[in-house]
N, C-alpha and C positions, 0 to 999 in steps of 0.2 A: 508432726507431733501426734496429731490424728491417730495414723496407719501404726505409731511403733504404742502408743498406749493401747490400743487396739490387742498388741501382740501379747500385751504384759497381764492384759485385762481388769485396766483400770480406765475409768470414767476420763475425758477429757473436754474441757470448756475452754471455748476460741472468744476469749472479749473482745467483742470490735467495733464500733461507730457503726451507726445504723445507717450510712453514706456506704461500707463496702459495698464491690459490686458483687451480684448475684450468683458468678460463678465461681468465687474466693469461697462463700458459703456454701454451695453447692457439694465444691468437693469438699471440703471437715465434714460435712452430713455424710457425704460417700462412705468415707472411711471410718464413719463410727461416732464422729466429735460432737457437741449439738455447742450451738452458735449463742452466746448472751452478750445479745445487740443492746448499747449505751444510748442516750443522747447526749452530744459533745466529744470530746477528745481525749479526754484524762482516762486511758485505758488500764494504766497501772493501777490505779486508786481506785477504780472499780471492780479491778482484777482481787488486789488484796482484799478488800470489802468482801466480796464474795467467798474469795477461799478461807474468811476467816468464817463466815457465814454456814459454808458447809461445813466445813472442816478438813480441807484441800489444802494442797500445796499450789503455791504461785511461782511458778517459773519464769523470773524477771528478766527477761532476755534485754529490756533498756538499758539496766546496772552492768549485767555481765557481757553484755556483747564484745565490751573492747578488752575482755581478756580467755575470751574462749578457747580461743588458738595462741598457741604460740608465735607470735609476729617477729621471732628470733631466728625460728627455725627451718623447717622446708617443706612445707606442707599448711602453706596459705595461699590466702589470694594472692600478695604481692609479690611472693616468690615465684610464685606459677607466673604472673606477666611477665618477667624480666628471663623467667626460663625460654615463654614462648618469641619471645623476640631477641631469642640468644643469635640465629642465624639472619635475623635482618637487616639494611643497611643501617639504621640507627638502633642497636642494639640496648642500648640507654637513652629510654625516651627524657625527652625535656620535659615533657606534662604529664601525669596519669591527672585522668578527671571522672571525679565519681559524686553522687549524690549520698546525701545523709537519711537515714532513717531512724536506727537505734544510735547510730553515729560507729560504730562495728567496724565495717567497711575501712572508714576514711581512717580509722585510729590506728587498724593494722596495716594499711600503706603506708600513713606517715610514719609510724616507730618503724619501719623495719628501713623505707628509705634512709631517716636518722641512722641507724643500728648499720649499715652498710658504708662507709666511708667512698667507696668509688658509686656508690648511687647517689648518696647524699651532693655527688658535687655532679652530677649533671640532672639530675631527677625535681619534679617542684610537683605537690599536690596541690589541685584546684579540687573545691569541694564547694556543686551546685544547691541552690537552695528556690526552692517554690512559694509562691506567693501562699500567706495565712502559715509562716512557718517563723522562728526567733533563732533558729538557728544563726542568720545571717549576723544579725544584731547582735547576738553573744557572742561569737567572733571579732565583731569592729571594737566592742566596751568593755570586750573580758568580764560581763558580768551574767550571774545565771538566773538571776530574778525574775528574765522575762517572759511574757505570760500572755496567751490571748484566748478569743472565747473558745474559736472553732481552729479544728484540723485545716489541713493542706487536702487539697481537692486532688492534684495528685497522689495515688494511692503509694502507699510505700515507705514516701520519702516526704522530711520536713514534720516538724512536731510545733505544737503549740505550746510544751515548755521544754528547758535546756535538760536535756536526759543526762542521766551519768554517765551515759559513753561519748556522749560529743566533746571528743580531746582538743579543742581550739590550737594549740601549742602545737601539735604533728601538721597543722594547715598550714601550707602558706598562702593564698589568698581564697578569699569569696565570690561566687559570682552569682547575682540575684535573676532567674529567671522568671518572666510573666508565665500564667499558665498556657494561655494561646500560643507562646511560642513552643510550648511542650508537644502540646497538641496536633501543631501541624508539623513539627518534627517528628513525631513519633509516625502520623501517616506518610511521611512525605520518604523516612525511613525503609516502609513496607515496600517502594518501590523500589529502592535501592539493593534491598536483603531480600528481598522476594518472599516476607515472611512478616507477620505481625507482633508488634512489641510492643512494651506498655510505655506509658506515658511518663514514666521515670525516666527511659532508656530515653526518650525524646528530651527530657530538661538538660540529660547527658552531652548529647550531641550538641544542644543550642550552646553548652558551657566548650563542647570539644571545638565548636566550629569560632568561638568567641577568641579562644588561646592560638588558635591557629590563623585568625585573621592578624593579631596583634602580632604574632611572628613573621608574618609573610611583609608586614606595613615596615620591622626592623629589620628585613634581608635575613633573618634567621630560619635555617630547615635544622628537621628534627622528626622525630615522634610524636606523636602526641596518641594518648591510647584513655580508651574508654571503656565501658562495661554495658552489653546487654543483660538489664536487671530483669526484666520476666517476659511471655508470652503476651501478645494482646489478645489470643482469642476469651481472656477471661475479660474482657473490655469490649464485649460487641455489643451490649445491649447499652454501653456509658460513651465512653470516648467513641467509639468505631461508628456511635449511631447518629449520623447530624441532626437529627431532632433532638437530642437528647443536650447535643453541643451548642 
């Protein structure tokens, strides 16, 4: 958002928890952005406050995530996974497992699995959730009320209240990760990929490796697919630094 306001030559302000890590701010300063660090979570509400303050526009990417794309059509996430494992032996995975952030993500896999009739009958969304986040809990009680002081210490994903794009109804189940297990998946990953990944892409794995254990316990093979959600080297001086951990 940064680099294209940049292009239009208009002013851009990144509200974030004064927990981001140092290189998420680094780059919005790169490209032009300047950064208005909160304390707490409520980033929307501090977003509007401000843009009413200047006299900016707020770009609600919580509200609007789950209809940005068309989840109908061919030229999304979900369609892109099911294209790239058109030629593999399970060409319809049993699990796609992703975490929540704006809730986006998970809204336009579940509607489009729904919206597909031959996905719909071998396909099931798991949609992981990190500690200091409600997401979990407004999926078990279907209610949106719920509310806590502070954010999710993994970056990214999990909110401390129910966003307008977290579609509960496209889920079919939750799985609640600790953040330790994030953490050392996410390193334990790097050896794997031969490449550093954030600590979303680690809550990923511990939910990918969860659905996969409980299948292998029923004699069931399949798919199961997952999402690397960002780079870790914006995580060297947080997650990547054991003092820090």
């Amino acid at each position: 958002e940064a680099y294209f306001a940049r292009l239009i030559g208009l002013p851009f302000i990144a509200v974030m928890p004064n927990t981001t890590s140092r290189e998420k701010v680094a780059r919005i300063e790169f490209y032009g952005g300047r950064c208005h660090m909160i304390e707490g979570a409520d980033v929307s509400a501090a977003s509007r406050a401000l843009a009413t303050e200047i006299g900016g526009h707020f770009m609600d990417q919580f509200t609007y995530a789950e209809r940005a794309t068309d989840w109908r059509g061919n030229n999304n996430i979900a369609e892109s996974i099911f294209e790239q494992l058109k030629l593999e032996p399970h060409p319809c995975p049993s699990w796609i497992v992703v975490s929540a952030g704006t809730g986006g993500t998970a809204a336009t896999i579940g509607r489009y699995i729904r919206y597909q009739p031959t996905r719909n009958a071998c396909t099931r969304l798991a949609v992981v959730d990190p500690e200091h986040s409600v997401f979990f809990d407004a999926y078990k009680d279907r209610k949106r009320c719920h509310r806590l002081p502070h954010g999710s210490r993994i970056e990214g994903i999990g909110r401390p209240i129910v966003e307008p794009s977290f579609l509960p109804d496209t889920i079919d189940r939750m799985i609640k990760v600790p953040d330790t297990l994030s953490l050392a998946a996410m390193r334990a990953l790097e050896g794997l990929l031969g490449r550093k990944v954030g600590g979303s892409t680690g809550t990923n794995f511990i939910g990918a490796l969860q659905v996969m254990g409980e299948m292998k316990a029923k004699g069931e093979t399949g798919a199961v697919v997952t999402l690397i959600c960002d780079g870790g080297e914006r995580y060297l001086d947080t997650y990547y630094d054991d003092a820090w951990v």
